[in-house]
Residue, then its C-alpha position, 0 to 999 in steps of 0.5 A: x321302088x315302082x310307085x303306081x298311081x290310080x283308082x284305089x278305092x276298093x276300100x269305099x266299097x268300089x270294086x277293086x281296080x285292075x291296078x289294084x290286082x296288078x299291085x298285089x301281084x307285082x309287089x310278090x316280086x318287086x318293091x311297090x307304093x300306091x296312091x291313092x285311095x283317097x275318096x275325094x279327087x282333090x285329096x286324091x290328087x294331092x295325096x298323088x302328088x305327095x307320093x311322088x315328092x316324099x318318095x322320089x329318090x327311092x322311085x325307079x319308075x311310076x305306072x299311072x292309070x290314065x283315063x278319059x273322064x275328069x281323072x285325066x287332068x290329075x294324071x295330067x298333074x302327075x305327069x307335069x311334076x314327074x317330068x320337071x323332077x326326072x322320072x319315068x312314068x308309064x301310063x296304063x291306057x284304061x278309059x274306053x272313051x280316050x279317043x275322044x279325049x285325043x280328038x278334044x285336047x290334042x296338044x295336052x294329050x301329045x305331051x302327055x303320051x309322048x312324054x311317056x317312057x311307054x303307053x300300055x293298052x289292055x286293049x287292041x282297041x286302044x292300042x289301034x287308036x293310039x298308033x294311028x295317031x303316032x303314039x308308041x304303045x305296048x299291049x298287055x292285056x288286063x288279066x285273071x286268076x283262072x283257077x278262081x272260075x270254075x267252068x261250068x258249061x251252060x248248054x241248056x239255057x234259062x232266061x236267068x240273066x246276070x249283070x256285073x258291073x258298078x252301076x254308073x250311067x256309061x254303062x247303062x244299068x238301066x237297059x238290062x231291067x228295060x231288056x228285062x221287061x221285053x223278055x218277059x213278055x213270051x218268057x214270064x219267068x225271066x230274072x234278072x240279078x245286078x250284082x255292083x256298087x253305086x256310083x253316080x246314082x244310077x242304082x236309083x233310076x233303076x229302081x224306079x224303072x223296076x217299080x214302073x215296070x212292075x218287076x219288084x220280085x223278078x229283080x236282085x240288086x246285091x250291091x257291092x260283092x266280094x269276086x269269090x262271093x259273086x263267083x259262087x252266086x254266078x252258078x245259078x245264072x245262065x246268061x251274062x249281059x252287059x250293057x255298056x255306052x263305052x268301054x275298054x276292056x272290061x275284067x267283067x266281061x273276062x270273068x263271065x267268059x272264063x266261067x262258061x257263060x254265053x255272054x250279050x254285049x253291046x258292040x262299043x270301044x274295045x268290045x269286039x276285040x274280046x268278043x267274036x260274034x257268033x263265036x265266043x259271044x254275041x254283040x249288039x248295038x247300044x240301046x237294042x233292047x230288042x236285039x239283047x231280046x232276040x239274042x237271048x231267045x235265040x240261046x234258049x232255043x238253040x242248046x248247040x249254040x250256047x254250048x259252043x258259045x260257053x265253051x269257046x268264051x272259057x277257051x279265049x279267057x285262059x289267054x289272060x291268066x296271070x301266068x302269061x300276063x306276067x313276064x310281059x309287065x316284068x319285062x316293061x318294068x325292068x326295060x324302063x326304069x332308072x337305074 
């Protein structure tokens, strides 16, 4: 049995995380258990830890989801109990900011990563910052199901703007609405949609940036969508952005690429190891709403550039299909475990 420890919470209305779609896949060919989807943390760690002891003669090997926020110390729990009663455990490297952490809890970091049997990154991002600072760590890069995006080569450009993401205030939601603002200044007929759950209130604060702006019909908010519901509704969008203070690797980002869409992102953590600037993307820096303004407008006005841009994002987003993610985690779960 694999037991996976993280994030899953899909059922409260969060998007679901990649470990929950690395669980649904790898329970087609191996025995698994989840924990936890707990909503509150502490019944989540609790619950955590319960999976482990009730489970712990059958478990050969334990994946858990680590990141840089308050979820970092009940992994650090889990790691604690897996270590005084024998098990190996990987952990999968999700928070974009773990560098920091690094640098602030350099003991309790030390432990937990090299008492690990191997670190996964998702991203060159995080896999550079941990071998610098003597860690072992194997890439496997978060993935997709390619044949559920359908390419659809954007040349032509409108100022129809979509944005992805659960609204929470490390990715900065309310910088879209302000980059909004800005580009309806020479283009009145932008739009924007913001399809994502509320996560720390932030869908509020956007709110009232809407209302203070004046832009009550020029914005969408969709909530929570299913990903074939928000696949559909990504056809009638011509712009991807994403607005982020930190990251990793986000899945988001993948998708928007693999459907063919021009994508604006800031320059943060893992962002330019998926996006090339100029290539299969465009970066600026956080908070440039200026810079999203004049990225956008430069893709209006140049249809041989966007064109380019869709065409090489789709081409770099077919690297991260299952089928060739796959072998790389069968091959970590069979080197790894207990015998």
């Amino acid at each position: 049995m694999i037991l996976f420890l993280g994030n899953m919470l899909s059922r409260h209305g969060f998007s679901p995380a990649m470990t929950e779609l690395l669980v649904l896949h790898i329970s087609k060919d191996l025995k698994v258990k989840v924990a936890s989807d707990k909503k509150n943390p502490v019944s989540r760690l609790i619950n955590m830890l319960e999976g482990i002891l009730s489970n712990w003669s059958q478990i050969k090997l334990v994946i858990i989801d680590v990141y840089s926020t308050s979820s970092f110390w009940y992994f650090l729990a889990c790691a604690v109990l897996l270590k005084l009663i024998g098990l190996p455990y990987i952990t999968i490297l999700r928070g974009g900011n773990l560098p920091l952490r690094l640098d602030r809890n350099p003991r309790l970091c030390k432990w937990l990563f090299h008492s690990a049997a191997m670190n996964v990154s998702p991203s060159v991002y995080l896999q550079e910052e941990f071998l610098s600072r003597g860690f072992q760590v194997r890439l496997i890069p978060n993935f997709i199901d390619l044949s559920n995006y359908p390419y659809l080569h954007r040349i032509h450009i409108e100022p129809r703007i979509l944005w992805v993401r659960a609204f929470h205030r490390i990715y900065n939601p309310s910088l879209a609405i302000h980059v909004l603002a800005q580009l309806r200044k020479n283009y009145p007929g932008a739009t924007l949609c913001m399809v994502g759950p509320d996560k720390d209130g932030s869908m509020a604060e956007c709110r009232n940036t809407i209302v203070e702006n004046k832009l009550e019909k020029e914005v969408v908010f969709t909530g929570k969508l299913q990903k074939s519901e928000w696949i559909q509704l990504s056809s009638e969008f011509d712009i991807f952005i994403n607005t982020t203070n930190f990251d990793n690797m986000p899945v988001s980002v993948i998708e928007a690429m693999a459907l063919g869409f021009p994508v604006i992102s800031t320059n943060v953590g893992g962002i330019p190891y998926l996006i090339k600037n100029g290539e299969n993307g465009l970066l600026v820096e956080p908070n440039d709403v200026d810079g999203f303004v004049r990225s956008i407008e430069g893709l209006m006005v140049s249809p041989v550039a966007a064109g380019q841009l869709s065409e090489k994002a789709r081409k770099f987003a077919e690297q991260f299909s299952w089928e060739k993610v796959k072998p790389l985690w069968i091959d970590i779960i069979n080197r790894y475990q207990r015998v």
